[in-house]
DOPA-169444 format. One record per residue: x, y, z of N, C-alpha, C, O in turn; residue in one letter. Coordinates in Angstrom, 1 decimal, padded with zeros to 4 digits, always signed. Layout:
N
REC      n_X      n_Y      n_Z     ca_X     ca_Y     ca_Z      c_X      c_Y      c_Z      o_X      o_Y      o_Z   residuo
REC        X        Y        Z        X        Y        Z        X        Y        Z        X        Y        Z         A
...
end
This chain:
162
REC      n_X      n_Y      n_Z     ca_X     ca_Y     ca_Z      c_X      c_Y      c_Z      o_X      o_Y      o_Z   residuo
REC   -031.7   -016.9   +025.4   -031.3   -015.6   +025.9   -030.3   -015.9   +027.0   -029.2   -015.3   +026.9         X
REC   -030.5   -016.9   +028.3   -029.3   -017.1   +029.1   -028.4   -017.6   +028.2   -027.4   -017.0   +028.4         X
REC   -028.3   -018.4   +027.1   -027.1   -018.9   +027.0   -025.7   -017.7   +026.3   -024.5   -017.7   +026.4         X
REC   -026.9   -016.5   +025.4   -026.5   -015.9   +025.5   -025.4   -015.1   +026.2   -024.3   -014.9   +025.9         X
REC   -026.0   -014.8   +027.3   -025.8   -013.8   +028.5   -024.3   -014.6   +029.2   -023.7   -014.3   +030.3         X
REC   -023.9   -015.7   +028.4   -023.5   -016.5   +029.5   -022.3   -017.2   +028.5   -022.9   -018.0   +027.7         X
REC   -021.2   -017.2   +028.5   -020.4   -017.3   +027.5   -019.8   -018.9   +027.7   -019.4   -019.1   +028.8         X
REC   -019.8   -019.8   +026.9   -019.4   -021.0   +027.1   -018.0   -021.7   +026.6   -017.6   -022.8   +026.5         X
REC   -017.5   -020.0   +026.2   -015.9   -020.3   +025.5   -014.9   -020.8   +026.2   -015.1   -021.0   +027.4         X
REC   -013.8   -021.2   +025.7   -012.5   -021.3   +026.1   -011.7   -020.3   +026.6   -010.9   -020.7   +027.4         X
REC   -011.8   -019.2   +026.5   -010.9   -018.1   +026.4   -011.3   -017.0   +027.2   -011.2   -015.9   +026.7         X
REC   -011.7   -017.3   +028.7   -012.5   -016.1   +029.7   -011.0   -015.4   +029.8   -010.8   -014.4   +029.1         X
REC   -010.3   -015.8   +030.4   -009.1   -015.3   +030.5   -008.7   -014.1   +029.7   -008.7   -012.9   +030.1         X
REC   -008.3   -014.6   +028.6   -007.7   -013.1   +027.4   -009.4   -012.5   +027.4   -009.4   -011.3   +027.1         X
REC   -010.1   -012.8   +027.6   -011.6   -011.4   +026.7   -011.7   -010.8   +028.0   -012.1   -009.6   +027.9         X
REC   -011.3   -011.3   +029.5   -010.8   -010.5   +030.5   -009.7   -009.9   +030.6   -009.9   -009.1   +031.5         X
REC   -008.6   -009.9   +030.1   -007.3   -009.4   +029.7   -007.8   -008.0   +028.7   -007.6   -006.9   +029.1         X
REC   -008.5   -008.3   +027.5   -008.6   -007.7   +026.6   -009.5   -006.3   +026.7   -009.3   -005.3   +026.1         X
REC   -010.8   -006.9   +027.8   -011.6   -005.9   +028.1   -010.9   -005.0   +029.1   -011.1   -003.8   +029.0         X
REC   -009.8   -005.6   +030.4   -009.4   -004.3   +031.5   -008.9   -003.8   +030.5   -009.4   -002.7   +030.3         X
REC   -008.0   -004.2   +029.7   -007.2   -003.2   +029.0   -007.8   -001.8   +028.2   -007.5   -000.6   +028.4         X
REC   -008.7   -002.5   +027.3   -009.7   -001.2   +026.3   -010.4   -000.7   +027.6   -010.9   +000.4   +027.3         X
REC   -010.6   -000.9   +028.8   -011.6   +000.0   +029.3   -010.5   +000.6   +030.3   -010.7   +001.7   +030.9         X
REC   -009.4   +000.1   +030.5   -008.1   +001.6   +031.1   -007.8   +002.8   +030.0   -007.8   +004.0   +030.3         X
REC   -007.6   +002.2   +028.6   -007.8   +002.9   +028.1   -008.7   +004.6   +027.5   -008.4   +005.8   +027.4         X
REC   -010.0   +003.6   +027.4   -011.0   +004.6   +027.3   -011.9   +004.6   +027.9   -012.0   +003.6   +028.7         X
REC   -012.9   +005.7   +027.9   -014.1   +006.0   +028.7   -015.6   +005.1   +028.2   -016.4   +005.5   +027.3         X
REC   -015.7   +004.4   +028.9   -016.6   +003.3   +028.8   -017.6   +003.5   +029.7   -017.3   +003.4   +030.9         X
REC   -019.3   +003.9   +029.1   -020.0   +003.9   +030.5   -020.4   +002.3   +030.8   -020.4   +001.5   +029.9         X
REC   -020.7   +002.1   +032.3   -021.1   +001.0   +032.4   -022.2   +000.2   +031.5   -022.4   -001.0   +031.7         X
REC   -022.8   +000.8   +030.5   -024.5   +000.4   +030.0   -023.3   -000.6   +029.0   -023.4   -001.8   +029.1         X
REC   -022.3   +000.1   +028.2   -021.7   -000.3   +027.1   -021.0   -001.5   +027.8   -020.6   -002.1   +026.8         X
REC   -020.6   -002.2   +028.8   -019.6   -003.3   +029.1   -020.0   -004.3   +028.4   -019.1   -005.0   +027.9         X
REC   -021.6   -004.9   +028.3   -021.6   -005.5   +028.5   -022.0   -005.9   +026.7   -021.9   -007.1   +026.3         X
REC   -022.3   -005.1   +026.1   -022.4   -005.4   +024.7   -020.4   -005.3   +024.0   -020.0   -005.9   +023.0         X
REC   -019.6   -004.5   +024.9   -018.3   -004.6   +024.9   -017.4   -006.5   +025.0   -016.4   -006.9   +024.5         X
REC   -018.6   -007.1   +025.9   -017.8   -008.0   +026.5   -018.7   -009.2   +025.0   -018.0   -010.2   +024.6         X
REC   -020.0   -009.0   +024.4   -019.9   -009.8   +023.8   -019.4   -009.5   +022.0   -019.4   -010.2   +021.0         X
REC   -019.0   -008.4   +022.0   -017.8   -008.4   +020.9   -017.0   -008.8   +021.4   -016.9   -010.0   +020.9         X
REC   -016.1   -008.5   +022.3   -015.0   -009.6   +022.2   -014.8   -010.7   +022.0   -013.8   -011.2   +021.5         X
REC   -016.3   -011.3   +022.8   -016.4   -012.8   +022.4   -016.6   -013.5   +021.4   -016.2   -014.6   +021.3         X
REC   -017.3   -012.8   +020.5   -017.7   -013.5   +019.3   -016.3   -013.2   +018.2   -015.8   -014.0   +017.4         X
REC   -015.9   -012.0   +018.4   -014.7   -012.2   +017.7   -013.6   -012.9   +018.1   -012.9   -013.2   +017.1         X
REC   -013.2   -013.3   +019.1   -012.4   -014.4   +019.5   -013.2   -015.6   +018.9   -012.4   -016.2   +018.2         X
REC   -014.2   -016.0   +018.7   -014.8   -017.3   +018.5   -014.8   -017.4   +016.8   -014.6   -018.4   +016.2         X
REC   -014.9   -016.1   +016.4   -014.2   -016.9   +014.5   -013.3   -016.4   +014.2   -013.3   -015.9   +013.1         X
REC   -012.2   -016.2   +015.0   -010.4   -016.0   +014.5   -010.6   -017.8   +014.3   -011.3   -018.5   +014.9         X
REC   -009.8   -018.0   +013.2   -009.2   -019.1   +012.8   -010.3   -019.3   +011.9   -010.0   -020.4   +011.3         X
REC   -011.2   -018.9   +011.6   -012.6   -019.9   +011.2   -012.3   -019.0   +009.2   -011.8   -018.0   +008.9         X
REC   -012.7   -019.5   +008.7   -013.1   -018.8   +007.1   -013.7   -018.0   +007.4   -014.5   -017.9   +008.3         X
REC   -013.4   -017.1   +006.3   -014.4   -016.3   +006.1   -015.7   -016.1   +004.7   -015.6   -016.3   +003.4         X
REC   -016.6   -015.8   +005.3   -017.6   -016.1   +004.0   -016.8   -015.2   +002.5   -016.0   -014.3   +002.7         X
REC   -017.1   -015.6   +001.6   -017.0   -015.2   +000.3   -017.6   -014.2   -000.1   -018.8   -014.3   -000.2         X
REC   -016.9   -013.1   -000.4   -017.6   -011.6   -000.7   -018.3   -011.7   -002.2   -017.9   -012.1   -003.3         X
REC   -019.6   -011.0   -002.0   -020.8   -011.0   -003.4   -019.2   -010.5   -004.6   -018.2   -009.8   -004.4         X
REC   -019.8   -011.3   -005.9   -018.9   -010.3   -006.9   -019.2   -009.1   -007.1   -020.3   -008.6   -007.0         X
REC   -018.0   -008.4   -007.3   -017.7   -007.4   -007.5   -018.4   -006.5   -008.6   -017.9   -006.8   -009.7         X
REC   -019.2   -005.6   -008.7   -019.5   -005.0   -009.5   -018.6   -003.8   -009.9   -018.6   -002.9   -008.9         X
REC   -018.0   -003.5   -010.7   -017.3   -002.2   -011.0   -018.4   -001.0   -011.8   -019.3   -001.2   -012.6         X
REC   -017.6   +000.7   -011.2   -018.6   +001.2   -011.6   -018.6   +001.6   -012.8   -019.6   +002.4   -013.1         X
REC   -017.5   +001.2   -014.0   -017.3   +001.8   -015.4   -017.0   +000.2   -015.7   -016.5   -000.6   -014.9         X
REC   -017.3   -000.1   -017.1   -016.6   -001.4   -017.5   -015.1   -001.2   -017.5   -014.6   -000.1   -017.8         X
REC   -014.5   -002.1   -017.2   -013.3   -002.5   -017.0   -012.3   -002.5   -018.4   -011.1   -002.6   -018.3         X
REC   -013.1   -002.2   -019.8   -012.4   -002.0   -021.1   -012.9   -000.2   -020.8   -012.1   +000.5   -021.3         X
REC   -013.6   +000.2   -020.5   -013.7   +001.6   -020.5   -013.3   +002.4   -019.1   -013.9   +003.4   -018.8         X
REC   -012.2   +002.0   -018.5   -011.4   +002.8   -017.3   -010.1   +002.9   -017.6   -009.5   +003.4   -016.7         X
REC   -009.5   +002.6   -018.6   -008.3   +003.3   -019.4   -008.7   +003.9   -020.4   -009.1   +003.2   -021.3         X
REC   -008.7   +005.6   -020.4   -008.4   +005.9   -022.0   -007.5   +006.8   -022.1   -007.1   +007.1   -020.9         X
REC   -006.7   +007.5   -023.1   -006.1   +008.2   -023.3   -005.6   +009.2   -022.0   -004.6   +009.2   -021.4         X
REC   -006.8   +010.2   -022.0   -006.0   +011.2   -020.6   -006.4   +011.2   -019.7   -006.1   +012.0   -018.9         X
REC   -007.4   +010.0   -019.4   -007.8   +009.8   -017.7   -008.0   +008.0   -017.8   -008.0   +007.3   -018.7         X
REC   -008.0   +007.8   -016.5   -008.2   +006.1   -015.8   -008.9   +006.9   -014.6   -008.8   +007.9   -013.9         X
REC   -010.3   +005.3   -014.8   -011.0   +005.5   -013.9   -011.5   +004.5   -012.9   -011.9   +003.4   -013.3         X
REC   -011.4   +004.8   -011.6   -011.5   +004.0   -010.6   -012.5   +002.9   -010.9   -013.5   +003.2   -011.5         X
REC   -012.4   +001.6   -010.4   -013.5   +000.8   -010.6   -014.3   +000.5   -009.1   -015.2   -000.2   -009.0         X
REC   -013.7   +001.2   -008.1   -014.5   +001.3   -007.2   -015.2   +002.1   -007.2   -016.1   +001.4   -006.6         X
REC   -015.7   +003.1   -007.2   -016.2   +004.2   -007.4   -016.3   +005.2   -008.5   -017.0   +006.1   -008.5         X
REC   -015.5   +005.0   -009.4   -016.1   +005.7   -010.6   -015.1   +007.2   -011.0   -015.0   +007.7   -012.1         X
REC   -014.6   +007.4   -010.2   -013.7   +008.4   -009.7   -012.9   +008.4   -011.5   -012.8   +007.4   -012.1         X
REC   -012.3   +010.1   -012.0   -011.8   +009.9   -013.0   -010.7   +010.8   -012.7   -010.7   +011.9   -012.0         X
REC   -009.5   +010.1   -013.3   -008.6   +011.4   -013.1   -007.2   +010.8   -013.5   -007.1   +009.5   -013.6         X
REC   -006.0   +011.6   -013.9   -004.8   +011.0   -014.3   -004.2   +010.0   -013.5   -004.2   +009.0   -014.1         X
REC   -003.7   +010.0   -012.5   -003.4   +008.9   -011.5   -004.2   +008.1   -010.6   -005.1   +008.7   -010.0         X
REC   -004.0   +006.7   -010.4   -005.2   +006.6   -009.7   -004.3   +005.7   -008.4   -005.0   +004.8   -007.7         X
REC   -003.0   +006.0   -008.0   -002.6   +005.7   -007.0   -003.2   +006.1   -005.3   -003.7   +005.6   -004.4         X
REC   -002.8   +007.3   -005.7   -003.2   +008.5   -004.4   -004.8   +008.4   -004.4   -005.2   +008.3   -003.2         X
REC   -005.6   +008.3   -005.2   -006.9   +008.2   -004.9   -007.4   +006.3   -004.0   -008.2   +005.9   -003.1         X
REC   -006.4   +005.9   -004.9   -007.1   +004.6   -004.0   -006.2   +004.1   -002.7   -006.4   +003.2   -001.9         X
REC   -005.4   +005.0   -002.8   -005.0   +005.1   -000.9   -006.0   +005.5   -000.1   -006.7   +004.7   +000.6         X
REC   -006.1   +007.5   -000.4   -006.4   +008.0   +000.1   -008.4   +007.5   +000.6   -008.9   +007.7   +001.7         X
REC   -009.0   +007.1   -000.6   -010.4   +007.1   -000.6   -011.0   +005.6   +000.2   -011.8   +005.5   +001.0         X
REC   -009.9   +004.5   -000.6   -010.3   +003.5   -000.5   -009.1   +002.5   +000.4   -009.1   +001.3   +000.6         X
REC   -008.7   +003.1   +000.6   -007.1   +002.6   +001.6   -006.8   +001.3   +000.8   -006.6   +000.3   +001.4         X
REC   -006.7   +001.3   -000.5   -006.2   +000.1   -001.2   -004.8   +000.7   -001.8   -004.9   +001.9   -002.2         X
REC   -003.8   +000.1   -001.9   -002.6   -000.1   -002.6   -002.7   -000.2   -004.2   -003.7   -000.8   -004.8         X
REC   -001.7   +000.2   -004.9   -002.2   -000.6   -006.5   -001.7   -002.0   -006.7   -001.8   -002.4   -007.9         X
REC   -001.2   -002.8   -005.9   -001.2   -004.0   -006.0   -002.8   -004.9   -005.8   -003.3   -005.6   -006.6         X
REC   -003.6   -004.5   -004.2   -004.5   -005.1   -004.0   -005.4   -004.6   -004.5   -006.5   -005.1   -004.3         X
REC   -005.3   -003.4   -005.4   -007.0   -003.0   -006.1   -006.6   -004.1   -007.4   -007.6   -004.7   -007.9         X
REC   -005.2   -004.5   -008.0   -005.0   -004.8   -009.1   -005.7   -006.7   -009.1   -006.2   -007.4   -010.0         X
REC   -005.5   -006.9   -007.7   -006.2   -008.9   -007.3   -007.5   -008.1   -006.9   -008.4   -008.8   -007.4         X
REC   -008.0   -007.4   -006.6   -009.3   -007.3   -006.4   -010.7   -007.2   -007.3   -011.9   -007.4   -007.2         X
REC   -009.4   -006.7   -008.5   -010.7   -007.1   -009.6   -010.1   -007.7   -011.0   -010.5   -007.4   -012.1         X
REC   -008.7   -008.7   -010.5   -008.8   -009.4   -011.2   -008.0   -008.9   -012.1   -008.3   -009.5   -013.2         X
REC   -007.0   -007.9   -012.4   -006.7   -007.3   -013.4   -005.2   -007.3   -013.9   -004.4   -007.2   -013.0         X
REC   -004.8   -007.5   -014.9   -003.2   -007.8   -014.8   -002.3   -006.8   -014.3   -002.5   -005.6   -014.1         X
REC   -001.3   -007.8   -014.3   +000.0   -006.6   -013.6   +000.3   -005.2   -014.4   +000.9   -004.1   -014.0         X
REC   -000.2   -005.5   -015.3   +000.6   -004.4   -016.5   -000.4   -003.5   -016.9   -000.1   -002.6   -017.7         X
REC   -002.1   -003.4   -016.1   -002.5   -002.6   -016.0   -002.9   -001.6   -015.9   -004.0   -001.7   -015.4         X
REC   -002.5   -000.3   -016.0   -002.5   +001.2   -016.5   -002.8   +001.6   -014.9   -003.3   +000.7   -014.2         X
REC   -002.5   +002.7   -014.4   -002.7   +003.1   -013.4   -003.1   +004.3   -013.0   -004.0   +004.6   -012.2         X
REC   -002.2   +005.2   -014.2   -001.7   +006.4   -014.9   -002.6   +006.5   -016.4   -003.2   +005.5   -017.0         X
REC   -002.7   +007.7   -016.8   -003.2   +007.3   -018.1   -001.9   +007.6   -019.0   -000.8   +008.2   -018.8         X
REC   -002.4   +006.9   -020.1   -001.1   +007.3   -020.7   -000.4   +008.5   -021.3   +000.8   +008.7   -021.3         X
REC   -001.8   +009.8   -022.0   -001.2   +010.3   -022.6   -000.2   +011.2   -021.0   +000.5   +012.0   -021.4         X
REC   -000.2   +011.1   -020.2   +000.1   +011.7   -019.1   +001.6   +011.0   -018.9   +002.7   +011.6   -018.9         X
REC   +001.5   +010.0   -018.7   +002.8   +009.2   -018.5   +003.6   +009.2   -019.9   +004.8   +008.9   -019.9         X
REC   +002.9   +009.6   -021.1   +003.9   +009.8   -022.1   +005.0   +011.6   -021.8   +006.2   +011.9   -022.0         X
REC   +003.8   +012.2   -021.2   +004.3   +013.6   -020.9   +005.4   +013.8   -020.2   +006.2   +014.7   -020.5         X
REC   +005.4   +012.6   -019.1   +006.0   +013.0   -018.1   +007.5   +012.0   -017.9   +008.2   +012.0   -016.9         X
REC   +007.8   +011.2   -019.4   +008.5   +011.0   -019.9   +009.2   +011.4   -020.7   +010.4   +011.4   -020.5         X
REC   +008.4   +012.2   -022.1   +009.3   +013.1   -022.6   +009.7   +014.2   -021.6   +010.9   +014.3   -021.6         X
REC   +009.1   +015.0   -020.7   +009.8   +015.6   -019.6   +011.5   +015.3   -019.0   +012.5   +016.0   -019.0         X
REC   +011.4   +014.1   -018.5   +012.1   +013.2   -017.9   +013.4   +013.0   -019.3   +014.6   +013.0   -018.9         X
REC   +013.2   +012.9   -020.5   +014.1   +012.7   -021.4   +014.4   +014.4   -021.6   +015.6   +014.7   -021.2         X
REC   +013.7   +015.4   -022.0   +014.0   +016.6   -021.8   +015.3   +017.3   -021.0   +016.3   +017.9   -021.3         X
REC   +014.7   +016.8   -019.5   +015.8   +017.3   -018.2   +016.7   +015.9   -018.6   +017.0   +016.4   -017.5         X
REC   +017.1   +015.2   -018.9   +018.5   +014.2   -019.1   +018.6   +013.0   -018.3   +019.5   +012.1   -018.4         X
REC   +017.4   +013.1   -017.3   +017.3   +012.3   -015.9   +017.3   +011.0   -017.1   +017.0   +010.8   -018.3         X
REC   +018.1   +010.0   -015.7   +017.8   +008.3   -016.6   +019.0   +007.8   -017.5   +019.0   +006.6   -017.7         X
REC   +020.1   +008.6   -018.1   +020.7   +008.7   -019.0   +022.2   +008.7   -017.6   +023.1   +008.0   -018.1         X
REC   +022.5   +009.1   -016.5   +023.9   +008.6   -016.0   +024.0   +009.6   -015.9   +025.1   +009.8   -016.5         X
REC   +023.6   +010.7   -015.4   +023.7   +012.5   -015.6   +025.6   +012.8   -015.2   +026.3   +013.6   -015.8         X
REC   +026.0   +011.8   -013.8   +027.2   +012.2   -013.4   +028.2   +012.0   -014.2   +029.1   +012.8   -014.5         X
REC   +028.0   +010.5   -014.9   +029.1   +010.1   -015.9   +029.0   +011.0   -017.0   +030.0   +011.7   -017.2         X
REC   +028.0   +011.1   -017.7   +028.1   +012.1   -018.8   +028.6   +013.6   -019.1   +029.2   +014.1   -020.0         X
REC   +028.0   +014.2   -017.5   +028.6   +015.3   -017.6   +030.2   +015.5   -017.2   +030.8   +016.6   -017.3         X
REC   +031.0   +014.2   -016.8   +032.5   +014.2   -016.4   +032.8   +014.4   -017.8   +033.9   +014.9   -018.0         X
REC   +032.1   +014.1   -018.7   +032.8   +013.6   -020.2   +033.7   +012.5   -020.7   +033.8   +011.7   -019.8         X
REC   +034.4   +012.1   -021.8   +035.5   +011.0   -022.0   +036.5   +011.2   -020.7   +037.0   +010.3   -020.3         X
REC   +036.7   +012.4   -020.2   +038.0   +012.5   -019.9   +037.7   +011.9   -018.9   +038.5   +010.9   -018.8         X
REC   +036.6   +012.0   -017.5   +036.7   +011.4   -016.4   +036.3   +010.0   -016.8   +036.7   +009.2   -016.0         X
REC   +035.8   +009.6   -017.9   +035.9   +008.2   -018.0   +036.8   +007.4   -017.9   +036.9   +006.4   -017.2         X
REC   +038.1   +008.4   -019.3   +039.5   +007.7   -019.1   +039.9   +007.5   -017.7   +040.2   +006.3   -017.3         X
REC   +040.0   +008.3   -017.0   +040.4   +008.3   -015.4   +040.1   +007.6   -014.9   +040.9   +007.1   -014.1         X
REC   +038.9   +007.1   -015.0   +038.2   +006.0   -014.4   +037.8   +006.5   -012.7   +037.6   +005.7   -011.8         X
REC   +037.6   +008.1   -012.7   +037.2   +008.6   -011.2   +036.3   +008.0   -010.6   +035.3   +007.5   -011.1         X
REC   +036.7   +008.2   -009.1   +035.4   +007.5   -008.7   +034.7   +008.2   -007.7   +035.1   +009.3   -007.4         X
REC   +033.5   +007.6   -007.1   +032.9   +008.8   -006.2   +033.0   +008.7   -004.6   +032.7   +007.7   -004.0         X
REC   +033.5   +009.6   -004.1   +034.1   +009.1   -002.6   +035.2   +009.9   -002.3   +035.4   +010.9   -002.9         X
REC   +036.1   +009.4   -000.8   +037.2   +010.0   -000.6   +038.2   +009.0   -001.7   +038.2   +007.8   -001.7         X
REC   +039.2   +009.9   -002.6   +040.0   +008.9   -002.8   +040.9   +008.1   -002.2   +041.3   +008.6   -001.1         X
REC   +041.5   +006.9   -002.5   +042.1   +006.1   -002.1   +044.0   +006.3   -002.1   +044.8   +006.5   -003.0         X
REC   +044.3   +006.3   -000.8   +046.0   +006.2   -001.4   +046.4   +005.4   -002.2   +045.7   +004.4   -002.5         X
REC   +047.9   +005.7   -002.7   +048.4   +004.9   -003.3   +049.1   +003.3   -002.4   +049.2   +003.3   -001.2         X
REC   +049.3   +002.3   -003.1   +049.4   +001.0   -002.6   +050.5   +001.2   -001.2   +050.4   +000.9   -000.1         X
REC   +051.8   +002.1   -002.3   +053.0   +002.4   -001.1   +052.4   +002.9   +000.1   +052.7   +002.6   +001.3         X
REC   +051.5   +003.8   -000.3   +051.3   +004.6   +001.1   +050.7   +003.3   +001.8   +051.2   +002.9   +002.8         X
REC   +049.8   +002.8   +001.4   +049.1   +001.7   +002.2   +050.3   +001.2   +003.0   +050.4   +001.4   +004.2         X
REC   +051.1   +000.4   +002.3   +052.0   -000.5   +002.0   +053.2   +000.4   +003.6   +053.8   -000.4   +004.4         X
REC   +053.3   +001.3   +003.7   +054.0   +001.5   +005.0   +053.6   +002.2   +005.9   +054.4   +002.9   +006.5         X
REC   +052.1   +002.0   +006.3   +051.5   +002.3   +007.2   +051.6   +001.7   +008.1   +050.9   +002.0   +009.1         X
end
């Protein structure tokens, strides 16, 4: 229990630094300093250190049955629904890159379901988007011309006696 009570670290300095700071900040009653003062310390004491290895992962749908046709479903939670970007922000503050290493899953897998992202492709081919909308609608002629987009440029002379 004293040894406890009684910190034998390296680093009185910064967990003194660290605590005036959080307690200018916020409202700290006295009871709380002192369980304040040994979080700081223990977490200073395993920065640098490993960290234990998290139990595997169980998912809540098998991992062949969270893509199908018009929905993909979360494997943290079970969640179903067309996109599963915004949900694993919003629910699980994960990115679709780190949910994709978190359970192991290839790059190329589904996020979106498909018949949805087929939709919203033929959509996308529908409205013309993807295809060069500016060049095409100039037609051959602004091709020939070779216009460009911007202020145009003088001619060389004019350069040339400036």
């Amino acid at each position: 229990m004293a040894a406890d009570a009684k910190y034998q670290g390296g680093h009185p300095q910064l967990v003194t630094k660290i605590i005036a700071s959080y307690v200018r900040h916020h409202n700290v009653s006295p009871e709380q300093i002192p369980d304040l003062i040994n979080l700081v310390h223990r977490s200073i004491d395993t920065l640098g250190k490993a960290t234990e290895p998290q139990a595997a992962l169980i998912p809540a749908v098998p991992i062949r049955r969270s893509v199908q046709r018009d929905a993909v479903v979360c494997l943290e939670c079970g969640w179903k629904g067309k996109m599963l970007r915004r949900h694993l922000s919003t629910r699980h503050g994960l990115s679709g890159e780190r949910y994709l290493r978190r359970w192991n899953l290839p790059s190329d897998h589904p996020l979106t379901a498909p018949m949805y992202s087929e939709q919203r492709s033929s959509l996308a081919k529908q409205l013309g988007l993807g295809r060069g909308g500016r060049r095409s609608a100039a037609g051959p002629a602004g091709a020939a011309t070779g216009s460009r987009r911007g202020r145009p440029r003088g001619s060389r002379a004019a350069r040339a006696s400036a």
